[in-house]
C-alpha positions as CSV (number, residue, x, y, z in Angstrom):
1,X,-6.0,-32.1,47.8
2,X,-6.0,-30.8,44.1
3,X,-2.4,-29.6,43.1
4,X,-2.7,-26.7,40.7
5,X,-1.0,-27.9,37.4
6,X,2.3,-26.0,36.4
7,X,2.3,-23.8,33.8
8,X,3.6,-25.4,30.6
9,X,7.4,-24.3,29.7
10,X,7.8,-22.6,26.8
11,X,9.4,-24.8,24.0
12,X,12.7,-24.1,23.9
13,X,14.7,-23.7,20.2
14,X,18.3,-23.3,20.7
15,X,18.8,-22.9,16.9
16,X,16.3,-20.4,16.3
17,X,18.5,-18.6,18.9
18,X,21.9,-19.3,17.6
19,X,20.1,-17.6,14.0
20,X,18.9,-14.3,15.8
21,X,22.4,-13.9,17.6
22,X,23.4,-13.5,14.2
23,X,21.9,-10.1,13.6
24,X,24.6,-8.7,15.5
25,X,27.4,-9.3,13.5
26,X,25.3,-7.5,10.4
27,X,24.4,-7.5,6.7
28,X,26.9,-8.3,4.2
29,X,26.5,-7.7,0.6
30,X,27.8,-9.9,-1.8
31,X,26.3,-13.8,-3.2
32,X,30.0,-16.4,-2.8
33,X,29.0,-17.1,0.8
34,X,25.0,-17.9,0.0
35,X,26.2,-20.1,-3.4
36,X,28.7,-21.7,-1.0
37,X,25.7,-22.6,1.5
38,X,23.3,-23.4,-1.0
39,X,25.9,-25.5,-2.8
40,X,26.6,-27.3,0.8
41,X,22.8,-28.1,1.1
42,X,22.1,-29.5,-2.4
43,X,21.3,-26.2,-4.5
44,X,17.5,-25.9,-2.6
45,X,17.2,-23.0,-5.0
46,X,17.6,-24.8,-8.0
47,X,14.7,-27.5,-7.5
48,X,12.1,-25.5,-8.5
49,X,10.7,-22.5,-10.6
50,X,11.4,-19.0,-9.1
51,X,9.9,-15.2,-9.2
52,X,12.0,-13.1,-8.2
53,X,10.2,-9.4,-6.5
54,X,12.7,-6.6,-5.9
55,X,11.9,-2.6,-5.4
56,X,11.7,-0.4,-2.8
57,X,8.0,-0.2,-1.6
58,X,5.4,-2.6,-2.5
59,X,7.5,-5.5,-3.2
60,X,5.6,-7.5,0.0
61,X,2.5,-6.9,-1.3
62,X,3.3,-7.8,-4.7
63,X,5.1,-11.1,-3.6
64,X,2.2,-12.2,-1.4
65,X,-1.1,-11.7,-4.3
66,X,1.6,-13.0,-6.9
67,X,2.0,-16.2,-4.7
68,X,-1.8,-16.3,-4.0
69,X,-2.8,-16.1,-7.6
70,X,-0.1,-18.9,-8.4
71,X,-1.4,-21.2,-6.1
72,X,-5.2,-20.2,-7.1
73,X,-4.1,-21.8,-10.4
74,X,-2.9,-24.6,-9.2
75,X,0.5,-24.4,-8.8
76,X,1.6,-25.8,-5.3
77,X,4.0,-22.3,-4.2
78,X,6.3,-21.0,-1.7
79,X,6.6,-17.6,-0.9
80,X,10.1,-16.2,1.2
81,X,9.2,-12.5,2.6
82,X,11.0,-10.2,4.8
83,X,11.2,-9.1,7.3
84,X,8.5,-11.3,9.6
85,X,5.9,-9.0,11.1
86,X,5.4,-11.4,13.8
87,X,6.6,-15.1,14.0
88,X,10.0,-16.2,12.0
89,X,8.0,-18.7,10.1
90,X,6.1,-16.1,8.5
91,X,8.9,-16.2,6.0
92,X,8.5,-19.1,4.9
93,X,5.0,-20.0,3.7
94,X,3.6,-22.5,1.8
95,X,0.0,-22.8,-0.2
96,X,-0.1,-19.6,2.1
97,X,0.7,-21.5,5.6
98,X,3.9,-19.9,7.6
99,X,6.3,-22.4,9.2
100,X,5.9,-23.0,12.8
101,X,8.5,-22.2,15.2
102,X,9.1,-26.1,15.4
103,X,9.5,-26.2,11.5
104,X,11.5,-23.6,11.9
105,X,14.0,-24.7,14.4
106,X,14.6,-27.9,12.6
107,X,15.3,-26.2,9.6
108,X,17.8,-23.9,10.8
109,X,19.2,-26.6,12.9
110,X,20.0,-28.6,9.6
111,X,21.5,-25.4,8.2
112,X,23.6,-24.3,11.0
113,X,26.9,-26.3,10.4
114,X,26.7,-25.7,7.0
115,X,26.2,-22.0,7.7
116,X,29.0,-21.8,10.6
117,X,31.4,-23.9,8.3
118,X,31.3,-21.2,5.4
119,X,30.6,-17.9,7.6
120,X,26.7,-16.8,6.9
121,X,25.1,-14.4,8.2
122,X,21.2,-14.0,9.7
123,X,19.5,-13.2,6.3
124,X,22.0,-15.9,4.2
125,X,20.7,-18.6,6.9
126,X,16.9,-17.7,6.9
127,X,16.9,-17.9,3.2
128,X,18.8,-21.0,3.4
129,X,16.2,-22.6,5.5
130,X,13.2,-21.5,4.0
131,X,14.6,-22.9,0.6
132,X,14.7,-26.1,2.2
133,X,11.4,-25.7,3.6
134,X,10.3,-25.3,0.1
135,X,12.3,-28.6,-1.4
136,X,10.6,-30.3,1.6
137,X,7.1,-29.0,0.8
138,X,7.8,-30.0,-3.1
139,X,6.5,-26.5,-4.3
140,X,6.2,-25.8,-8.0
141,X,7.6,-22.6,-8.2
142,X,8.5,-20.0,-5.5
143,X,8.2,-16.3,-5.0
144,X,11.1,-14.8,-3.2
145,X,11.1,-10.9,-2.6
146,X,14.4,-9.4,-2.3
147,X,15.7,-8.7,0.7
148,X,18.0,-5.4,0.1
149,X,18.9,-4.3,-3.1
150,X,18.9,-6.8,-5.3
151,X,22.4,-7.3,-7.3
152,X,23.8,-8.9,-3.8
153,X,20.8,-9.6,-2.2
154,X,20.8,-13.4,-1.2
155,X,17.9,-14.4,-3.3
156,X,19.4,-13.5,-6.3
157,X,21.5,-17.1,-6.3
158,X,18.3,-18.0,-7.9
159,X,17.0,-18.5,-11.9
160,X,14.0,-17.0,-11.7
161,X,11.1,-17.2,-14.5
162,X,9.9,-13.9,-14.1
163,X,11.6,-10.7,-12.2
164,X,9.2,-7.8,-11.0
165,X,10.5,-4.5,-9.9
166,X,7.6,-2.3,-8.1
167,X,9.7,0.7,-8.1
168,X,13.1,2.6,-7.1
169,X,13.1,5.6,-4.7
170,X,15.4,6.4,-2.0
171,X,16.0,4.2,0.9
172,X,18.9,2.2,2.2
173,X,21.1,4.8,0.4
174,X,24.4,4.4,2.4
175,X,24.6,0.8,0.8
176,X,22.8,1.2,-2.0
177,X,23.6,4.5,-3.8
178,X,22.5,8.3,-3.2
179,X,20.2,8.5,-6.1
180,X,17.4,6.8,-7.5
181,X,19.0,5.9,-10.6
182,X,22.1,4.6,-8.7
183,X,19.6,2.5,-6.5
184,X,17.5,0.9,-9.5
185,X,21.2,-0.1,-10.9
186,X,21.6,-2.5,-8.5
187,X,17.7,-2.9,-8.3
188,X,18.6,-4.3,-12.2
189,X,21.0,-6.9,-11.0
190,X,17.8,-9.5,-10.3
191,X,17.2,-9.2,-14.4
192,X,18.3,-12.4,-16.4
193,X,19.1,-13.2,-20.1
194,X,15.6,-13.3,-22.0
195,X,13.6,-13.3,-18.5
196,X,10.9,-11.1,-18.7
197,X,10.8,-8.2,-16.4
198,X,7.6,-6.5,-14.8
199,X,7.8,-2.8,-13.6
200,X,6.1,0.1,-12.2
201,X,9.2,2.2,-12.9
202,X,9.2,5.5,-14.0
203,X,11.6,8.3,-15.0
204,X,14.9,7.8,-14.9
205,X,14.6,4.7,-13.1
206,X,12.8,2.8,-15.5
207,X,15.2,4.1,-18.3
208,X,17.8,2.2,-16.6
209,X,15.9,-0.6,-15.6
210,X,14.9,-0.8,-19.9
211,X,19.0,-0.3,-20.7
212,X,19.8,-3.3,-18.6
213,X,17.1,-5.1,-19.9
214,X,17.8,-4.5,-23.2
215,X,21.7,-6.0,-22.4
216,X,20.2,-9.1,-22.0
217,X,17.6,-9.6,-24.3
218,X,15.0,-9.3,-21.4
219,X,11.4,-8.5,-22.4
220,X,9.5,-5.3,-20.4
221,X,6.1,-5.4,-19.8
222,X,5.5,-1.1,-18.1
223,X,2.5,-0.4,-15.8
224,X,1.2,2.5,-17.2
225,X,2.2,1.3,-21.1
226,X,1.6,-1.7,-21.2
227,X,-0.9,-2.2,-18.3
228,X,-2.7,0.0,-16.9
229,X,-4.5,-0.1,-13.3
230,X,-7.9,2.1,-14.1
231,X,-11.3,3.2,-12.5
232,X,-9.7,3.1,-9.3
233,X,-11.7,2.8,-6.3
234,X,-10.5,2.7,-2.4
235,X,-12.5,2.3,0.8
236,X,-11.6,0.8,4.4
237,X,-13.0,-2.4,2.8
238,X,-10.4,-2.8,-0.3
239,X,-9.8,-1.3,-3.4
240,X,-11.6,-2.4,-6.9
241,X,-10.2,-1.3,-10.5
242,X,-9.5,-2.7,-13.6
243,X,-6.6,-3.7,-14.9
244,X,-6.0,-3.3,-18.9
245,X,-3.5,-4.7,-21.1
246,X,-2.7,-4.1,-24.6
247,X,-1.4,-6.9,-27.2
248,X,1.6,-8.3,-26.7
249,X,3.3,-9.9,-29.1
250,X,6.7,-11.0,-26.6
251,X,8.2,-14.2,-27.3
252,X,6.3,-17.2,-24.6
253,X,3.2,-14.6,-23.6
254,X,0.4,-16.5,-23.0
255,X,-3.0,-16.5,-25.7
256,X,-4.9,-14.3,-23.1
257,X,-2.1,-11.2,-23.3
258,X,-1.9,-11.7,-27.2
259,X,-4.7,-9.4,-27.3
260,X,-6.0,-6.6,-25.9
261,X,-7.9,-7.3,-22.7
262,X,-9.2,-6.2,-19.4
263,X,-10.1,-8.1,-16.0
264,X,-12.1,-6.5,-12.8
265,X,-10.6,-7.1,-9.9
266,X,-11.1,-6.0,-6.0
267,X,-8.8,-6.7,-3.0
268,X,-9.1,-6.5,0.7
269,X,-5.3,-4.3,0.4
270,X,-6.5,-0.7,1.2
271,X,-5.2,2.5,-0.7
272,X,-4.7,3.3,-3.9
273,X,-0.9,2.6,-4.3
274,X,-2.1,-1.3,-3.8
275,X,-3.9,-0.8,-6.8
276,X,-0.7,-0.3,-8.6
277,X,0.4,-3.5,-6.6
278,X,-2.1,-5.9,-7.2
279,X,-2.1,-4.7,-11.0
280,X,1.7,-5.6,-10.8
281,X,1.4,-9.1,-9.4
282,X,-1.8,-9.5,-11.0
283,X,-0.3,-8.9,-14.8
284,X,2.4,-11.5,-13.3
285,X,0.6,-14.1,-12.7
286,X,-1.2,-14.0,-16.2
287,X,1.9,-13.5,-17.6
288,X,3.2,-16.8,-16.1
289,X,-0.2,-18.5,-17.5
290,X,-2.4,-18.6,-14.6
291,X,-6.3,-18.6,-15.9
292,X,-8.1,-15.1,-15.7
293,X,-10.5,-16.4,-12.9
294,X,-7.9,-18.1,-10.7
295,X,-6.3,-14.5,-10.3
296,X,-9.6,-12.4,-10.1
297,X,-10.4,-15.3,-7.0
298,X,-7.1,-15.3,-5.1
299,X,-6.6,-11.2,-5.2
300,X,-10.4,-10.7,-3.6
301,X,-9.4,-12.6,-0.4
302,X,-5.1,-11.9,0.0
303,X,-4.9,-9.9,3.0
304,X,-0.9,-8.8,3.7
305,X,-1.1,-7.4,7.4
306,X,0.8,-4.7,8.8
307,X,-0.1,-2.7,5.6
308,X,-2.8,0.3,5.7
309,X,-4.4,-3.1,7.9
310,X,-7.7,-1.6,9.8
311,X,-7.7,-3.7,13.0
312,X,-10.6,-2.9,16.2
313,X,-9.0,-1.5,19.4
314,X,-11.0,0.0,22.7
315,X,-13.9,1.1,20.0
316,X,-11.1,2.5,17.5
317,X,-10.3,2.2,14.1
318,X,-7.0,1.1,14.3
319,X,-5.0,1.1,11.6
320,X,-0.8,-0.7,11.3
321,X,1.3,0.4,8.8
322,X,4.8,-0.1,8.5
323,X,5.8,2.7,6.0
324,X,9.3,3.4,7.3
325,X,10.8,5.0,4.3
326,X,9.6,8.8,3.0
327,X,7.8,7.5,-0.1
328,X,6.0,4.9,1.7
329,X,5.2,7.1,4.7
330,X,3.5,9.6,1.6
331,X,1.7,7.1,0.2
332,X,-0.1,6.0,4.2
333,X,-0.7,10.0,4.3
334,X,-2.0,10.7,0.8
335,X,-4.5,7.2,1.7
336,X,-5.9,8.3,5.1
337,X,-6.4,11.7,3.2
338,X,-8.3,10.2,0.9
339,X,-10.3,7.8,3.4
340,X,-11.7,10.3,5.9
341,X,-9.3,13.4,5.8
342,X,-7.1,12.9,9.2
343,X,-6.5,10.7,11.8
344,X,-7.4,11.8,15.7
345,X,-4.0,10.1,16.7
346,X,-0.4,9.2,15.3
347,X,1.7,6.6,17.3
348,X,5.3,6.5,15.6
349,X,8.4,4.8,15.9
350,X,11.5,4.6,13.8
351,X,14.7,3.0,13.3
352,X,17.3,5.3,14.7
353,X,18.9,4.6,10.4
354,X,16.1,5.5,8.4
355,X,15.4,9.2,7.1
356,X,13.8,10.0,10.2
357,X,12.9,14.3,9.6
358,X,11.9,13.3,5.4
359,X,9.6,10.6,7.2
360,X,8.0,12.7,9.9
361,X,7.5,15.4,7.3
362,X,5.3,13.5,5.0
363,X,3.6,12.4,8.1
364,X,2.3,16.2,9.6
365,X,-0.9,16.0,8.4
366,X,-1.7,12.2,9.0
367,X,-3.5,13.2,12.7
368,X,-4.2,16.3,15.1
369,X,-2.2,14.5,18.1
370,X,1.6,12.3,17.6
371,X,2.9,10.1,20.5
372,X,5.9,9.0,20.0
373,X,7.1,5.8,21.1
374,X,9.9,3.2,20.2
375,X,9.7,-1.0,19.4
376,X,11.2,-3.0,23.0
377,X,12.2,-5.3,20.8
378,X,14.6,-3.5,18.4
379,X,17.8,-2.0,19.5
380,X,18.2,-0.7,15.9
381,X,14.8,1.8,17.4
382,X,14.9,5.7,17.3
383,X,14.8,7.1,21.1
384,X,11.4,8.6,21.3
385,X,12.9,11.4,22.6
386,X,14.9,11.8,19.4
387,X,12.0,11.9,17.3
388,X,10.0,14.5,19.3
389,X,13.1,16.9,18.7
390,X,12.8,16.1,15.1
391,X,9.3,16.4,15.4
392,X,9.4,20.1,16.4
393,X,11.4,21.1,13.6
394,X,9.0,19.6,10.9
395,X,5.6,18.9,12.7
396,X,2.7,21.2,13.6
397,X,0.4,18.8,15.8
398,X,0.9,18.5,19.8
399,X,3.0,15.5,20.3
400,X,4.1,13.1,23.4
401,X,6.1,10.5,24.0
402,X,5.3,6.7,25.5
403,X,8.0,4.5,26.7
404,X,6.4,1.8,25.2
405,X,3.9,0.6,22.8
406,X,1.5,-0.6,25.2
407,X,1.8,2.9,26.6
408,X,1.2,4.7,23.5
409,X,-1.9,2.7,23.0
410,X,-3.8,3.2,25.9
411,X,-2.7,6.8,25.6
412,X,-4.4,6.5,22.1
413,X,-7.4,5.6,23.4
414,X,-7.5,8.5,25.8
415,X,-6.9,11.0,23.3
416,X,-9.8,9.5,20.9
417,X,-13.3,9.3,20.7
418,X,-14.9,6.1,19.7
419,X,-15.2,5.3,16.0
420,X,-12.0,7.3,15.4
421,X,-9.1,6.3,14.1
422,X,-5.9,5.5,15.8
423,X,-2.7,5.0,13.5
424,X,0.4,3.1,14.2
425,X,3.4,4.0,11.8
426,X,7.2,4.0,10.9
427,X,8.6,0.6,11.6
428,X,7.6,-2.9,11.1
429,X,9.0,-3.8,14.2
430,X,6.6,-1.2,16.0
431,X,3.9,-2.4,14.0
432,X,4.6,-6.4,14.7
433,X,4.3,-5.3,18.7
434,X,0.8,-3.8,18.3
435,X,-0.1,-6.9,16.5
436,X,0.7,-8.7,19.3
437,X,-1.1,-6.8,22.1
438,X,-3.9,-6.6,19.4
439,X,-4.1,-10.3,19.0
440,X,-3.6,-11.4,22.8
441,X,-0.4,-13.1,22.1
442,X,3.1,-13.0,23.3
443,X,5.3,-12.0,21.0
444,X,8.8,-13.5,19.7
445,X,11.7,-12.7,22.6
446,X,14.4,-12.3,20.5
447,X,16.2,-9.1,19.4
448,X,15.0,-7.8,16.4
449,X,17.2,-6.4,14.1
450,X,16.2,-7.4,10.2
């Protein structure tokens, strides 16, 4: 008689869920705990070179063609992001590979009495253990985006080479300040004696970003003044432009930037705001020497899902975006505008912090029909409920709610036509659980809270 093999069990990693317990006890501001850690482990973030990517939108992007274009050149890199969309590893990648869960789970389990002697929290232990994953790996040079802020952010125990800021606008404002200038002050804090900063600053933001930079001797390199992201062109298949630079005549900038120049370039990243991205990390990389054709090669094929990402559902265009903030909730709108006008259907969730009525607002005219659902995996999540109150205040389209995301997509379907477009928006969390059921997989079981 043939005896039906059992079903594997799942791997189990006790450390990976001594690290999400974490989240529950919070954020904390502040860098003695993570120089304390670091210091414990051997200073991981000393052993090689460092970029350090801080703003409030775009900064992902940024990180990810930055890192690409680095390792196009040659350069074997690391690249720390967050949050993960979908696995943990995803955090720490290297020559563009995330860690496995197995990776992972050794990792932390090398950091954990270290961590527990001195007090760490969630985010001070992941970037603990992706530092080592990069001293392991023997990188070259690593690009870490800032988690929060940036003055007391944990990555900014590190000496970076370079510091970008995308931009400052409002978000996280009960810990980071009520204004955008107060914001891009401790958006500053990741600048370093003579480091040269690159920007996409404007306004009164960017004046503060150039007084702090001028404190410390810190060369500025401006998109829009110093480089420029031109002839812009955006489809469902990428976005083309060129990017232009003037001379430079900054103290280290590499023979190609001592002149005026220009380089075509076209990236899989959809909407025009990733122009202004890719320009950003593009100008970086040249600016850290990487040859003209190395970066024109890595930015055709970086994808960075979960962002404006066009995926195929039941026959629909269906598009993930994690815009959870208003600006980046303006910029998805002002893109699908541009693509093909509006959107048959909105699926939305939020966390229950974010500025829920500014977000929905920019959002009215994204689609004719809005279901609201919430992330199973995220207590920090908005009660559907909740937003469909809000919803009535600010919205004009005829709006639902699902229970869950599976839900909301088959109610999707049945409130589309084929070929149309479905789009899921508001949280990464939300997004990372349509991934899943998009891919076929089973997603992470832990609680996700950052």
């Amino acid at each position: 008689m043939n005896v039906p093999e059992a079903a594997p069990t799942p791997p189990h990693h006790p450390n990976l869920e001594w690290l999400f317990g974490l989240q529950r006890f919070g954020m904390r501001t502040g860098l003695e705990v993570t120089q304390a850690l670091l210091s414990r482990l051997g200073s991981p973030h000393l052993a090689f070179d460092t970029v350090l990517v801080g703003g409030t939108n775009g900064k992902g992007s940024v990180a990810r063609v930055l890192a690409a274009c680095l390792q196009a050149s040659g350069a074997r890199t690391g690249l720390f992001t967050s949050p993960h969309l979908q696995r943990v590893g995803e955090r720490a990648r290297v020559a563009g590979e995330s860690a496995t869960d197995a990776d992972m789970e050794r990792l932390v389990a090398a950091v954990r009495p270290e961590a527990s002697a001195v007090g760490a929290t969630f985010f001070e232990v992941v970037t603990a253990a992706c530092l080592l994953r990069f001293v392991e790996a023997s990188v070259d040079v690593a690009v870490l985006e800032v988690g929060l802020g940036g003055r007391l952010d944990a990555t900014n125990v590190a000496a970076p080479d370079l510091t970008i800021v995308t931009g400052v606008a409002l978000d996280h404002t009960a810990v980071l300040g009520g204004t955008p200038e107060a914001i891009a002050a401790e958006k500053a804090g990741i600048l370093r004696p003579s480091v040269p900063l690159i920007t996409g600053a404007a306004g009164g933001t960017l004046e503060v970003l150039y007084g702090r930079a001028e404190e410390l001797g810190a060369p500025v390199h401006v998109l829009g003044h110093d480089f420029t992201a031109s002839e812009v062109t955006t489809s469902w298949g990428g976005t083309s432009f060129t990017l232009e630079w003037r001379a430079s005549s900054h103290h280290g900038v590499p023979a190609l930037l001592r002149t005026a120049g220009s380089l075509q370039l076209r990236s899989p990243l959809v909407g025009g705001h990733q122009a202004s991205n890719v320009a950003l990390a593009a100008y970086g990389a040249l600016r850290l020497g990487a040859p003209a054709e190395a970066v024109q090669q890595a930015v055709a094929v970086t994808h960075w899902p979960g962002r404006l990402e066009a995926r195929e559902y039941s026959g629909r265009r269906t598009v993930l975006d994690g815009a959870h903030n208003p600006q980046a909730a303006r910029a998805l709108a002002s893109s699908l505008a541009a693509l093909e006008g509006q959107a048959a259907v909105l699926v939305v969730g939020m966390s229950e912090d974010k500025a829920v009525a500014e977000v929905l607002t920019e959002l009215r005219a994204v689609a004719r029909h809005v279901i609201f659902t919430r992330a199973t995996s995220s207590p920090r999540s908005a009660a559907p409920q909740a937003l469909l109150e809000t919803w009535g205040a600010v919205g004009t389209a005829p709006a639902e709610l699902a229970s869950e995301p599976a839900a909301a997509l088959r109610r999707a379907v049945q409130l589309s036509q084929p070929g149309q477009t479905v789009v899921v928006a508001g949280s990464l969390f939300l997004v990372a659980e349509v991934s899943d059921l998009l891919d076929g997989v089973e997603g992470e079981t832990y609680e996700r809270w950052q």
